[in-house]
ChimeraX commands (.cxc) that place a marker at each C-alpha (Angstrom):
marker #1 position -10.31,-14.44,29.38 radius 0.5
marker #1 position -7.13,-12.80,28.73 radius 0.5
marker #1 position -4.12,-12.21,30.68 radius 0.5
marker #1 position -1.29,-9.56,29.85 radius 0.5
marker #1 position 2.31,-11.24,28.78 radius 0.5
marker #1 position 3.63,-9.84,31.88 radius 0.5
marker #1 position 1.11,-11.87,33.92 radius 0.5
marker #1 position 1.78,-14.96,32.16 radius 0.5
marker #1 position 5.75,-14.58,32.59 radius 0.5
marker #1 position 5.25,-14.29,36.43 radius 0.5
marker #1 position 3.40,-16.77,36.19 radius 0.5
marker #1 position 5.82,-19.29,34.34 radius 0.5
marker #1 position 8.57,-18.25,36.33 radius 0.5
marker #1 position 6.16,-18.39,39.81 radius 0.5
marker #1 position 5.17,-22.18,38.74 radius 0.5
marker #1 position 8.69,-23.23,38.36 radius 0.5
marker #1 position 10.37,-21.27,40.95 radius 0.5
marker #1 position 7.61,-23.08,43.17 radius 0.5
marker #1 position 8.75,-26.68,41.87 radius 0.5
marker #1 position 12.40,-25.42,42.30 radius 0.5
marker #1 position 15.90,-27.00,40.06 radius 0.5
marker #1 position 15.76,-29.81,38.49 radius 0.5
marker #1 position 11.98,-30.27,38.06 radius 0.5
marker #1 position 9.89,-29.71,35.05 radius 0.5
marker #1 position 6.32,-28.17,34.15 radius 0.5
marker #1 position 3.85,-28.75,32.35 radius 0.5
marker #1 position 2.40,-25.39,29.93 radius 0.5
marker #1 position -1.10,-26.77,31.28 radius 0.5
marker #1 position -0.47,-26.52,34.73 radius 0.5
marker #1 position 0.00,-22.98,34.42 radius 0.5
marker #1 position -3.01,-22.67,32.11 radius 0.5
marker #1 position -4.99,-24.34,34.79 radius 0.5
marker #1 position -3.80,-22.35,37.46 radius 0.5
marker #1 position -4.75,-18.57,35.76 radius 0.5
marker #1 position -7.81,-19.89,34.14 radius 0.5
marker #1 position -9.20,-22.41,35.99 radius 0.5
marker #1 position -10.82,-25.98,35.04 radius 0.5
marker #1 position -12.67,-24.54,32.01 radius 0.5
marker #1 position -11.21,-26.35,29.38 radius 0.5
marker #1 position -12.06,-24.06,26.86 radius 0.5
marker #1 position -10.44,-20.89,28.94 radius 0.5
marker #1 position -7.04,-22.77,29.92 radius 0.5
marker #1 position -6.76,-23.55,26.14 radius 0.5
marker #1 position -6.45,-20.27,24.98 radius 0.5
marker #1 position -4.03,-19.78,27.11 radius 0.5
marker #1 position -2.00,-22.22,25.80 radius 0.5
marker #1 position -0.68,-20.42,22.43 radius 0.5
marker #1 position 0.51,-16.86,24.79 radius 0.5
marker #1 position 2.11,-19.06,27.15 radius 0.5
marker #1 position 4.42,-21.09,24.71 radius 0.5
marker #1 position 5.18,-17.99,23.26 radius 0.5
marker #1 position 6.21,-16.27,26.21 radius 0.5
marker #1 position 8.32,-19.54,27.15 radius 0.5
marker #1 position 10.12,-18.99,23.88 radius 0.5
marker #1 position 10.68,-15.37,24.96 radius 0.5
marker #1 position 12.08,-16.35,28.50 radius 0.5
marker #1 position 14.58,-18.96,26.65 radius 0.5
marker #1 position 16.12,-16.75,24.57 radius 0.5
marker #1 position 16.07,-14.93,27.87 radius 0.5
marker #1 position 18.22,-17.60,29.92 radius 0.5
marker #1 position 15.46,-17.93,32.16 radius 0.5
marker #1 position 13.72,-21.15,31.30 radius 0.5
marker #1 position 14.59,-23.98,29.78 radius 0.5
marker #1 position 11.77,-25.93,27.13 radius 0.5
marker #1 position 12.30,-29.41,26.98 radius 0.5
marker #1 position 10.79,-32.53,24.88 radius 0.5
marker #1 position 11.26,-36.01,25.94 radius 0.5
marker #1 position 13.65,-34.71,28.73 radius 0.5
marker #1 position 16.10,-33.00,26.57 radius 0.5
marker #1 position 16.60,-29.07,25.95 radius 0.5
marker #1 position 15.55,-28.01,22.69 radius 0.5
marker #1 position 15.77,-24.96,20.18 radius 0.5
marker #1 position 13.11,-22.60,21.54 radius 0.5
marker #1 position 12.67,-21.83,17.77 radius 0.5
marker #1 position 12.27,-25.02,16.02 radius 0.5
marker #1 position 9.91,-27.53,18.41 radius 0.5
marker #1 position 6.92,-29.38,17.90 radius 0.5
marker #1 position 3.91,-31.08,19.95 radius 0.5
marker #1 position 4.23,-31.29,23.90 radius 0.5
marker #1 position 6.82,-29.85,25.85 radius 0.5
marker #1 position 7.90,-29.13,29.58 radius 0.5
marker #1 position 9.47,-26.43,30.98 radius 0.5
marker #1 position 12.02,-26.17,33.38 radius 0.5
marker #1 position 14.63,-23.85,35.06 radius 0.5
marker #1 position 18.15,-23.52,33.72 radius 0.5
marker #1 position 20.99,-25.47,35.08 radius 0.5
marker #1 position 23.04,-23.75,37.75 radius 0.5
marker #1 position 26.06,-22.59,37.04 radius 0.5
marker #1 position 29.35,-23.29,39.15 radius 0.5
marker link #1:1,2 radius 0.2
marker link #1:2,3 radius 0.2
marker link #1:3,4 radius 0.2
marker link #1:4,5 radius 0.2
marker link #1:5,6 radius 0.2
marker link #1:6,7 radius 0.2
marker link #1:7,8 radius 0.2
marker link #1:8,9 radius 0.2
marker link #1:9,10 radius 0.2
marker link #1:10,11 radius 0.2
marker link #1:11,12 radius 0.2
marker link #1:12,13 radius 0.2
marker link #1:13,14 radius 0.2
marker link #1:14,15 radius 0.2
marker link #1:15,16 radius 0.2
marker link #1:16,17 radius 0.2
marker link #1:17,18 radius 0.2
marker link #1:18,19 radius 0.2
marker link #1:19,20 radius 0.2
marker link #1:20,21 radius 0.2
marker link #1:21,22 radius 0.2
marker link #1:22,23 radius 0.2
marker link #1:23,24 radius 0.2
marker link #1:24,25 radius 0.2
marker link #1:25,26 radius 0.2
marker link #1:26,27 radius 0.2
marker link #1:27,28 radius 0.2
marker link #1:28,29 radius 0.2
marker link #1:29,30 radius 0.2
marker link #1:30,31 radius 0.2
marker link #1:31,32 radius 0.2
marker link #1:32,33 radius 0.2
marker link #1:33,34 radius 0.2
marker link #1:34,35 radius 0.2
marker link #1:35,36 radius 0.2
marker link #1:36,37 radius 0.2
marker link #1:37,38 radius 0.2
marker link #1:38,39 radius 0.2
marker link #1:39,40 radius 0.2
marker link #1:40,41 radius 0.2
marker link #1:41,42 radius 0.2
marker link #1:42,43 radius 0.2
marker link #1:43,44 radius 0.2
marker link #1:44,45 radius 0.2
marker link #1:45,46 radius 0.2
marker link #1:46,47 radius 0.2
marker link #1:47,48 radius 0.2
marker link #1:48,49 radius 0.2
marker link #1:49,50 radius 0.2
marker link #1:50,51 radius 0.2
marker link #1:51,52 radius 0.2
marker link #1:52,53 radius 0.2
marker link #1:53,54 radius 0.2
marker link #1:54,55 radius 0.2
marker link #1:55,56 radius 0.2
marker link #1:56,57 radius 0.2
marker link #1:57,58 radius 0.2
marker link #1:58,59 radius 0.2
marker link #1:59,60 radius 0.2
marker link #1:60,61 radius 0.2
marker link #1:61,62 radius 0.2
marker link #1:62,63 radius 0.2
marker link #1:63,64 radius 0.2
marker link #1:64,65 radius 0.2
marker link #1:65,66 radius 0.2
marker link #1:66,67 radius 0.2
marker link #1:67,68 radius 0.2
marker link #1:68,69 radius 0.2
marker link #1:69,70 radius 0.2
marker link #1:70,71 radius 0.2
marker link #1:71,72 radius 0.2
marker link #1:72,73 radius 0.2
marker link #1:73,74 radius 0.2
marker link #1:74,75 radius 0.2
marker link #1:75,76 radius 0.2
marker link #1:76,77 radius 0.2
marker link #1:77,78 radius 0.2
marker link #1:78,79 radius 0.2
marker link #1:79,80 radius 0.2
marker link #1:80,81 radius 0.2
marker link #1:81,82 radius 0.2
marker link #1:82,83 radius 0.2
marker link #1:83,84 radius 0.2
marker link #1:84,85 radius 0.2
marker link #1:85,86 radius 0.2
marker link #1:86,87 radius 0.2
marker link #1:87,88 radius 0.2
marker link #1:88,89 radius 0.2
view
């Protein structure tokens, strides 16, 4: 199963939208919800959707965190939330 990278940034920005400011995501949440409970079809999924993540915070639009705290979408390991950027005043 394969989804396009414009499918996979609606869905990103769907999920968190949906969960609204100041709330975070899991990347397998997302899986789940395109693929399904297949464990082996959600996994797949897992190495397009971090990289489209990384796309959409260079972007502005999402923020990845670890532990809680923003990090460099370039230069992070292991497991990771996403969320949406801060407001601005």
């Amino acid at each position: 199963m394969s989804f396009d990278r414009d499918t996979l940034r609606t869905a990103i920005l769907q999920a968190l939208n949906e969960r609204g400011p100041g709330r975070t995501l899991a990347p397998m949440d997302i899986a789940l919800q395109l693929a399904g409970p297949n464990e082996k079809a959600w996994s797949e999924l897992m190495t397009p959707l971090r990289r489209e993540a990384v796309l959409l915070a260079h972007e502005g639009r999402v923020v990845i965190l670890r532990k809680g705290r923003p990090v460099d979408p370039d230069d992070f390991k292991g497991v990771y939330r996403l969320a949406l950027p801060p407001e601005s005043d």
